[in-house]
C-alpha positions in Angstrom: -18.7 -18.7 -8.0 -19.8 -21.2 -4.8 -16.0 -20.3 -3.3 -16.5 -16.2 -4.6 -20.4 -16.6 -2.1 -18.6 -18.0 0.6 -16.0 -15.3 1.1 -18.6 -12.8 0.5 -20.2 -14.3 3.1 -17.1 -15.1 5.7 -16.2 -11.2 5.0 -19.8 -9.7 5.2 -19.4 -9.4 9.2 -15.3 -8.6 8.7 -14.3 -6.2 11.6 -11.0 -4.9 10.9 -7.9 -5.9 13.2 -7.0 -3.1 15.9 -3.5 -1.8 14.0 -1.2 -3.5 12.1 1.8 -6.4 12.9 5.1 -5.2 13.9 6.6 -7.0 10.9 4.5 -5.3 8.3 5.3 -1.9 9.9 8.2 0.2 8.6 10.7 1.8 10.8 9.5 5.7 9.9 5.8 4.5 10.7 6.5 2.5 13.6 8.3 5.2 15.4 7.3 8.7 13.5 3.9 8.5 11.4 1.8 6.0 13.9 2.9 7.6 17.0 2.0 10.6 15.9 -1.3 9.8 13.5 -2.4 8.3 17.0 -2.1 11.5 18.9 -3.3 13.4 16.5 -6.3 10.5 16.3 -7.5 11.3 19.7 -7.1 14.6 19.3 -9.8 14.2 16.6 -11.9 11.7 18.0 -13.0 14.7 20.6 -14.8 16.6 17.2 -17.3 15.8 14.5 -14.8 15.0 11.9 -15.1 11.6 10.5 -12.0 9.4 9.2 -13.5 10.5 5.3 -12.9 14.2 6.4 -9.4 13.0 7.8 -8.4 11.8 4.4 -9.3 14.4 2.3 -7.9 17.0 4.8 -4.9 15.2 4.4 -4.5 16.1 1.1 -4.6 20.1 1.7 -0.5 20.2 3.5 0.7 18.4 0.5 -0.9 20.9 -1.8 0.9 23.2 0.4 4.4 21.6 0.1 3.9 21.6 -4.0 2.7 25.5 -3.7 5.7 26.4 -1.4 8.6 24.0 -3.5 7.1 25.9 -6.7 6.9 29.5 -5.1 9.9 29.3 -2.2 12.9 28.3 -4.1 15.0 29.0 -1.2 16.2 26.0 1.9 13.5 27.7 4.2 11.0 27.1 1.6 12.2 23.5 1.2 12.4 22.9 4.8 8.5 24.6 4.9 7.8 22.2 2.1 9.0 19.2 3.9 7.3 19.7 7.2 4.3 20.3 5.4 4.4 16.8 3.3 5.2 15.3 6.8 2.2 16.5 8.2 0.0 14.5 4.9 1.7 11.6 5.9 0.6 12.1 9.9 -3.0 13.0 8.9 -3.2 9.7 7.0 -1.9 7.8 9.4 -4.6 9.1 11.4 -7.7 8.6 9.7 -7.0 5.0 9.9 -6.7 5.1 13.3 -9.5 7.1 14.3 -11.6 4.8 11.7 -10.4 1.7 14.2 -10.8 3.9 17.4 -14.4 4.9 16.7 -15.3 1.4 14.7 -15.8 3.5 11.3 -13.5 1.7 9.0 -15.3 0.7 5.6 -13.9 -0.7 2.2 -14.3 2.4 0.7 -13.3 4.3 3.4 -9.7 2.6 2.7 -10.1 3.2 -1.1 -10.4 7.1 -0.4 -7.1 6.6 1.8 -5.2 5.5 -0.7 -6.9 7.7 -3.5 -6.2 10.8 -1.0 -3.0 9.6 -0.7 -2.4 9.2 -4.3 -3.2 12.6 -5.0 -1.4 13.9 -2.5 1.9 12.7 -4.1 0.6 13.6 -7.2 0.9 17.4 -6.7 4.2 17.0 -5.3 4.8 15.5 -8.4 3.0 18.0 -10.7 5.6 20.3 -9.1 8.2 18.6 -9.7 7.2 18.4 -13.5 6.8 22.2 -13.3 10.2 22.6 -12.5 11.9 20.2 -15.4 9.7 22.8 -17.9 12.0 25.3 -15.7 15.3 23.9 -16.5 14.1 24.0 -20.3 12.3 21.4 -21.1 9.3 20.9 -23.3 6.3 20.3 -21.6 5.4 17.3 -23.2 9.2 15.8 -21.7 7.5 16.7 -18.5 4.6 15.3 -18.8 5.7 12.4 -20.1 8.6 11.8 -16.9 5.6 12.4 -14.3 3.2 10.2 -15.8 5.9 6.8 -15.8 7.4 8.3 -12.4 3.8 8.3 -11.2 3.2 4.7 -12.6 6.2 3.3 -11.3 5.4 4.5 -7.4 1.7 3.5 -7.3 2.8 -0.5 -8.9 5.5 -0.3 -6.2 3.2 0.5 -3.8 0.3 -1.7 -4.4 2.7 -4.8 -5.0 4.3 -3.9 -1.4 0.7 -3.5 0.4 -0.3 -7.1 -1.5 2.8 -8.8 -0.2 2.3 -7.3 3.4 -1.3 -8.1 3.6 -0.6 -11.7 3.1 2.0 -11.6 5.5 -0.9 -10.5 7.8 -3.1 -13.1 6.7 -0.9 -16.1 6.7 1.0 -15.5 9.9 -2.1 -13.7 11.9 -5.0 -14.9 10.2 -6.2 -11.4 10.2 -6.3 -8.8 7.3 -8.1 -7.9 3.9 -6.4 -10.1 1.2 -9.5 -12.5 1.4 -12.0 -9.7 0.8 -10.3 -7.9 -2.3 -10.5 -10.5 -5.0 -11.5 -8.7 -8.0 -14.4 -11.2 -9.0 -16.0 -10.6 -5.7 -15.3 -7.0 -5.8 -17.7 -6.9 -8.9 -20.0 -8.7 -7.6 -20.4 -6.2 -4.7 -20.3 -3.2 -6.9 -23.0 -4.5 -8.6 -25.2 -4.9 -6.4 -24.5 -1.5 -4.8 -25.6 -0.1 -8.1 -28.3 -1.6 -8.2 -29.3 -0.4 -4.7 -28.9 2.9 -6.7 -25.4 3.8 -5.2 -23.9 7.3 -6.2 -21.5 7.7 -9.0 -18.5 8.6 -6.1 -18.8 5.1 -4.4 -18.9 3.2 -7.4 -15.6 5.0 -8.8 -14.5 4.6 -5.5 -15.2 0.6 -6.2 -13.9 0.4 -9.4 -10.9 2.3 -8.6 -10.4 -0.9 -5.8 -11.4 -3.0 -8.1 -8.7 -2.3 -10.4 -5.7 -2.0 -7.4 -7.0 -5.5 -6.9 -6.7 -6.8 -10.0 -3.3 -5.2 -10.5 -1.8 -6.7 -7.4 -2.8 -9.9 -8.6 -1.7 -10.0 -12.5 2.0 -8.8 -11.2 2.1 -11.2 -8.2 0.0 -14.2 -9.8 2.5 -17.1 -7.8 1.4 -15.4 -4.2 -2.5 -15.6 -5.7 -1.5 -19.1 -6.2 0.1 -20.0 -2.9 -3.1 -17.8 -1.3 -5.4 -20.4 -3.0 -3.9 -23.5 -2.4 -3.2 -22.5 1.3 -7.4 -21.9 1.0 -8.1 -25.5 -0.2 -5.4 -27.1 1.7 -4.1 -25.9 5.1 -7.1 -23.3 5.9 -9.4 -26.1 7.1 -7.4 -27.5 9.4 -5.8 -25.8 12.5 -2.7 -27.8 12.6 -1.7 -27.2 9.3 -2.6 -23.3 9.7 0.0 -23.2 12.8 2.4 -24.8 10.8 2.2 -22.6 8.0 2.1 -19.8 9.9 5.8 -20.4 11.3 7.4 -21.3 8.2 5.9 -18.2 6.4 7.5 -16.3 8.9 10.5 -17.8 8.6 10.5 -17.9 5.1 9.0 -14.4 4.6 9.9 -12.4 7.1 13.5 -11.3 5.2 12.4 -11.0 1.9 9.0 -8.6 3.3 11.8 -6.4 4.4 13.0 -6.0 1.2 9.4 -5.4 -0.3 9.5 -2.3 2.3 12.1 -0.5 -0.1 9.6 -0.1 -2.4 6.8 1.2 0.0 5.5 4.8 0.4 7.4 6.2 3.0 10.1 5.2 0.7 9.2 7.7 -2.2 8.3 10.1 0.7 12.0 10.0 1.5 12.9 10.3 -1.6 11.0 13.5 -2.1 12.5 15.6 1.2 15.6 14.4 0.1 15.1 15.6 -3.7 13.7 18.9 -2.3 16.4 19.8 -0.1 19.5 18.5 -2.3 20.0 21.9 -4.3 20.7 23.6 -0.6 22.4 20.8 1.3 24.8 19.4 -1.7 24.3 22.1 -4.3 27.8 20.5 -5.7 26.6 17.6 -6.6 25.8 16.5 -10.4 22.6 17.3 -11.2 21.8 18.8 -7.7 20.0 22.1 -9.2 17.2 19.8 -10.6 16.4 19.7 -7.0 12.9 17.7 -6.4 12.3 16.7 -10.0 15.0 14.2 -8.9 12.2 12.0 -7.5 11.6 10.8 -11.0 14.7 9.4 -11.3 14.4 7.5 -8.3 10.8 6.4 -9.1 11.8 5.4 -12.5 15.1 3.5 -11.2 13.8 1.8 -8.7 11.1 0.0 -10.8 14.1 -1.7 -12.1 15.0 -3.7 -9.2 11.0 -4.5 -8.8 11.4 -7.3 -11.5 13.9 -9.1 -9.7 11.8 -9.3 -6.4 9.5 -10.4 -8.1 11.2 -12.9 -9.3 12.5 -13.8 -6.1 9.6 -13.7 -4.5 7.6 -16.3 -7.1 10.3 -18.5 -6.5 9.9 -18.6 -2.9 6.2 -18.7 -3.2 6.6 -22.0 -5.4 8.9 -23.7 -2.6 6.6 -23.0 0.1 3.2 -24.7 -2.5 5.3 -27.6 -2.6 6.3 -27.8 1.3 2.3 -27.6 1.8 1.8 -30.1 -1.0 4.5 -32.8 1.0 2.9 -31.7 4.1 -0.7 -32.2 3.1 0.8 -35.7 1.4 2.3 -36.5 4.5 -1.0 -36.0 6.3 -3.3 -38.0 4.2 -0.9 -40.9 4.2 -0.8 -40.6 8.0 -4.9 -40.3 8.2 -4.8 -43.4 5.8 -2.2 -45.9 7.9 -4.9 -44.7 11.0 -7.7 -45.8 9.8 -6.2 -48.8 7.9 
């Protein structure tokens, strides 16, 4: 409890960093949605809409692409269905940006991000599943496929956003890992509700709350490398530096790998889906057209054990490099003063 005070306390004045790393960026954002979602930010900064409005707007083109993959099954409708998804993933790059260009960002103001964003996939998905009752399936087959697709893209997402906001934190110091422990997350939507806090915010809290908790249960040796890197290099610059460059060097690779599971991934994988019936209509199972995205939700997952296997392993060799280093120290400290 004294360690869950004083983070609430460190965070309580938190001011989140302008943008995000190079490292933690993928290539699509870096050079298509951020570009872009800036543009677009500025654009927007200029009128009353607030980064809230942003993200819900955000969700009205991806309605669009579900309506026009359902209703246009022709390439121009595919094409129309793809610019339009596009466009959801611009607009949600640029509510975070005009949150950190007009000093608006919030907690829950991330939480609706990644709820709007959430949604957004889901009726391209709800379309897909429409389109497997199509091909003559029951609708309880459909169902079923979109509700484990679904699952399977938001534990590969939230897994990939843990990994990269401790890449952020160790390497830059900066970022929201610290702030997002579930126990503290509680703690703060309890006392919103007693402050008499809507019922929206406090979903909105307990919807974080669980994301949180997620992240942590599947990635448990990173918590553990995050805590021990609290109690035993955090205190002391030196040790921070030092860290910093051999979590890079460590890191840097693997986070690469951790990108294959990441949004824009599944957004790929969705154009791609949507337009395969018109661009390779002769390939098997090409007329299933964008209900192929479940496929690649629900085989992809299967490679997510085996990162994360990789990645506990690597987490466990850099605890014991901080142990020998922190050993190293104290012996050093002792010979000093002896």
């Amino acid at each position: 409890m004294r360690l869950i005070s004083l983070l609430a306390e460190t965070c309580s004045d938190f001011e989140e960093p302008p943008g995000k790393p190079p490292e933690v960026e993928g290539v699509f954002d870096r050079h298509f949605y951020t570009p872009l979602g800036g543009k677009l930010a500025t654009v927007l900064s200029r009128t009353r809409l607030t980064p809230n409005h942003v993200s819900w707007l955000s969700v009205v083109p991806a309605a669009g692409a579900a309506a026009a993959y359902l209703l246009i099954p022709t390439l121009a409708g595919a094409l129309a269905a793809s610019a339009l998804f596009l466009l959801s993933g611009i607009l949600d790059s640029a509510d975070g940006q005009l949150a950190r260009a007009t000093k608006r960002t919030s907690e829950l103001g991330e939480t609706l991000d990644g709820f709007c964003d959430t949604l957004s996939f889901g009726l391209v998905y709800l379309a897909a599943a429409i389109i497997v009752v199509r091909e003559g399936r029951s609708l309880a087959v459909a169902a079923s496929v979109m509700l484990l697709a679904g699952l399977s893209h938001s534990i590969q997402s939230s897994l990939v956003d843990f990994e990269r906001q401790l890449f952020i934190h160790f390497v830059t110091g900066r970022g929201r890992v610290l702030r997002e422990q579930p126990d503290l997350l509680r703690i703060e939507q309890g006392a919103a509700r007693a402050r008499g806090e809507g019922w929206w915010p406090q979903a909105l809290r307990a919807m974080r709350r669980s994301y949180c908790g997620r992240q942590r249960r599947w990635l448990a040796s990173s918590v553990s490398l995050l805590e021990l890197h609290q109690q035993s290099v955090e205190p002391y610059p030196e040790r921070r530096q030092w860290f910093a460059q051999r979590y890079h060097q460590r890191m840097g690779a693997l986070l690469k790998a951790w990108t294959v599971f990441a949004p824009n991934s599944h957004t790929m994988a969705v154009l791609l889906c949507g337009l395969a019936p018109f661009l390779a209509p002769n390939l098997p199972g090409a007329h299933w057209g964008l209900s192929l995205v479940f496929a690649f939700d629900l085989l992809l997952i299967l490679a997510l054990a085996p990162l994360v296997l990789i990645q506990a392993r690597k987490d466990g060799a850099l605890a014991l490099e901080i142990e020998g280093f922190a050993a190293q120290a104290a012996h050093c400290s002792t010979r000093f003063a002896g």
